[in-house]
N, C-alpha and C positions, 0 to 999 in steps of 0.2 A: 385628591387632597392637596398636593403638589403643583397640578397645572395651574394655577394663578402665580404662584412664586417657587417656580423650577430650585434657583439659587437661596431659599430657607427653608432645604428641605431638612436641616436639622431641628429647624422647631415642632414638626409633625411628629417627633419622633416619640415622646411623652405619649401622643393619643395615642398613635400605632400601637405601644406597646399595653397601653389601658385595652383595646380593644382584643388583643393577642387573647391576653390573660381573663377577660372574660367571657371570648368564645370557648363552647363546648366540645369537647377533645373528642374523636370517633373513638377510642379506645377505651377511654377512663367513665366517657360519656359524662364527665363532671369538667367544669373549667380549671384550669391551672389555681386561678385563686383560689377557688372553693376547696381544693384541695391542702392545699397550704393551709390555708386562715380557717377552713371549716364555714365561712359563707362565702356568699356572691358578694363582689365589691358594690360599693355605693355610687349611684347613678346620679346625674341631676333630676332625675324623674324622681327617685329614691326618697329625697328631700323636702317632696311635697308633702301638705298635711296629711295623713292615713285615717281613717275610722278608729275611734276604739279601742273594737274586737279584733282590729289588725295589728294591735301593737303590743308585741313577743316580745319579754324579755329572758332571754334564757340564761339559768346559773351557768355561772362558772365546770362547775363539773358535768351538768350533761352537756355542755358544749365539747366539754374535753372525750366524753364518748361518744358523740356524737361526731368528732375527728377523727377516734380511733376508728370507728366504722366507716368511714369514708375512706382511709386509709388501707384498710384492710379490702374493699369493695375492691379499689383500686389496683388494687394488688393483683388481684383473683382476676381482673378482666383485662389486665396487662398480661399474665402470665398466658393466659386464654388466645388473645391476639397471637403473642409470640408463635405460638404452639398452630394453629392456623397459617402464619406467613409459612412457618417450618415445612409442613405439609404442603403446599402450594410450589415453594421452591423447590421442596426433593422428591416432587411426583416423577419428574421425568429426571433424576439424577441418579447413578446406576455405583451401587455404591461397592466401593474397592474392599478388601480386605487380603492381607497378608499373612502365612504362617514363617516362622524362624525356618532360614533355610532356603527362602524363594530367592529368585535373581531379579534385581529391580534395576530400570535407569532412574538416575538422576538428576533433576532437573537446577542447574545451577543458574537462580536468580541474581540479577544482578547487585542488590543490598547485599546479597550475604557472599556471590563470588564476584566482588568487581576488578577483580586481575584476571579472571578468567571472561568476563565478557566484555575487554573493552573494547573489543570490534566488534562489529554485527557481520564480521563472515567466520570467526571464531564459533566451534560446536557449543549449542549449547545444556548440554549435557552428558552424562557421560556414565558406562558402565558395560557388562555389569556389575553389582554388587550383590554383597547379598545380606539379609534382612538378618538380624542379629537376635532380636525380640521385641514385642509388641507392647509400647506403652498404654497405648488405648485402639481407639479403632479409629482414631483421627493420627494419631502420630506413631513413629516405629522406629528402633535404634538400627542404623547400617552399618555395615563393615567397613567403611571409611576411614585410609590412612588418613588423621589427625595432622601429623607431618608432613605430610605434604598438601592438603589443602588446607589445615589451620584453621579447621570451623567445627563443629558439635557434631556428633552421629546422628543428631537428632533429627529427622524429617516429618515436615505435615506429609501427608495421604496426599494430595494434591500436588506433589513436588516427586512423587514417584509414579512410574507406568510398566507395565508388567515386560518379564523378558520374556521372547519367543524365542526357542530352540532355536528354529530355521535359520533366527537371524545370525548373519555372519558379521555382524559388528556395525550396522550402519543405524544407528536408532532413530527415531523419527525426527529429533530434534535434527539430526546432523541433514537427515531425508529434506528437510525445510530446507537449509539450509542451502544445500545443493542445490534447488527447486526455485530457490530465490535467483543463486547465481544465475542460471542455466535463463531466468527472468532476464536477467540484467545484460545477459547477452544476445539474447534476441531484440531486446531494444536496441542495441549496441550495431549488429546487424541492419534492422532498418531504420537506423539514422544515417549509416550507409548507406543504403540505395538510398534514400531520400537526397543524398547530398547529390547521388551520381548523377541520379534523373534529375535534378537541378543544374548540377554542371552541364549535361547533353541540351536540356534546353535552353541553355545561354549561349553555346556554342553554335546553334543551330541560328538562331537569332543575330546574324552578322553583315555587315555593312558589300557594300560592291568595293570598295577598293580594299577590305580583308578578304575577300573571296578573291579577290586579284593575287593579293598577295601568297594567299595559300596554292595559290596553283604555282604561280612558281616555285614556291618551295618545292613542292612535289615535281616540279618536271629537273629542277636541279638536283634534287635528291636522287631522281632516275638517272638521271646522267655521270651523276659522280657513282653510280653502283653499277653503271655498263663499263667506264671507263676504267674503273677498278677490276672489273672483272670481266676479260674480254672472253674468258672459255667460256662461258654458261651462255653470251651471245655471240657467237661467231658469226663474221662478216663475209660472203662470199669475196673469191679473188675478184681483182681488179677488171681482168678479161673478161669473165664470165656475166651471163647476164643472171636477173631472180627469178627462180623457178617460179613457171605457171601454177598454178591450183589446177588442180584434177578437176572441180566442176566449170570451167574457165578453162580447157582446152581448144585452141583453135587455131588455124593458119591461113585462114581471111581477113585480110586489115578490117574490110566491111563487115563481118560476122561478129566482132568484138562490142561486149555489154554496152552499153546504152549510157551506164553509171561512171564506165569509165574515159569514156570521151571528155576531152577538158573542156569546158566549157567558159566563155569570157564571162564574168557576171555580167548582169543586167545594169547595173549601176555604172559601167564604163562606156554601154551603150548610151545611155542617158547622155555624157556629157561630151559624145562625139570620138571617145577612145578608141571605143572598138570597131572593127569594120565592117 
């Protein structure tokens, strides 16, 4: 209706709502108007000449019972409906009930306790309590100091959850709660490693003159920690020569490794150095 002129879409609004009001309702099975006014609204089809035998005029008063019937119709297949969704919603809903006497937690909403939920790591709920008496089977008066939370003992059924013996104080609400943190710190955790194993591969990731640089640090680092500390390396005396290794025992100049012969590099033979 709109796609030609997006921007007047307030002038559609008259049909739209002509059209609302003459579609037939699933519930009432009659249209809004009809209901109201006792007929269907007038169409331009409406308008054209009729036959005759097609043209009704009804008094004033059976049109008026003829509303109250429709009114009443109306009623009965509303009520009808209702009574079906009912049915349908609380097939699978398991319904509570309480005697005076029981221990209940409380479930404190944040409309009616916003001093008590203004964080979301704040419990939310609390007890036990215990059920006072029974307004109906939807609502129930609790033992509730007044003075100190300054709201009604009044609770809907949905705002209460049974106490178990066993439990040692930790209600489910609070159970959430924990469950959440306990959430927030394992995310907390691996954005931690995440960060590390990011830092390891940037570190990894380094140029030849940082890898220059890192080695010296580390061989100055060694030196200032032998120089600091001469007991932990002790130096033979000056006379003496450095003990052989035990698999490296020998008293042949010729018999001596292979690895440990010095050898001139090749690169000074190259340039005439070596002889």
């Amino acid at each position: 209706m709109i796609k030609k002129n997006p921007k007047e879409w307030e002038e559609c609004l008259p049909h739209v709502e002509f059209a609302y009001n003459r579609a037939v309702h699933s519930t009432t099975e009659l249209c809004p108007f009809e209901v109201v006014y006792g007929f269907k609204p007038i169409t331009p089809l409406d308008l054209l000449p009729l036959p005759i035998h097609e043209r009704v005029n009804m008094e004033a008063s059976k049109r008026a019972d003829y509303v109250k019937k429709i009114h009443e119709k109306t009623k009965e297949l509303i009520e009808k409906k209702g009574k079906s969704n009912a049915a349908r919603m609380n097939k699978k809903r398991k319904e509570m009930l309480f005697k005076p006497g029981d221990l209940v937690w409380v479930h404190f909403r944040k409309d009616r306790f916003p001093k008590l939920r203004k964080s979301k790591l704040k419990p939310r709920g609390d007890g036990p309590y215990k059920v006072l008496a029974k307004i109906n089977d939807n609502a129930y008066s609790i033992d509730l100091p007044e003075d100190e939370f300054g709201v009604s003992n009044s609770f809907n059924v949905a705002d209460l959850t049974p106490y178990d013996g066993e439990d040692l104080g930790a209600s489910g609400y609070q159970e959430e709660t924990s469950i959440a943190r306990g959430e927030e710190q394992l995310d907390m955790k691996t954005d931690v490693k995440m960060a590390v194993k990011l830092d390891m591969e940037l570190d990894m990731k380094i140029s030849h003159g940082r890898a220059r640089e890192e080695r010296e640090a580390c061989a100055r680092g060694e030196e200032e920690v032998v120089s600091s500390n001469p007991v932990d390396r002790p130096r033979p005396p000056a006379g003496l020569a450095r003990p052989i290794a035990a698999n490296r025992t020998t008293t042949d100049e010729t018999s001596r490794p292979m690895d440990s012969k010095i050898r001139k590099p090749k690169r000074m033979k190259m340039f005439g150095l070596g002889k």
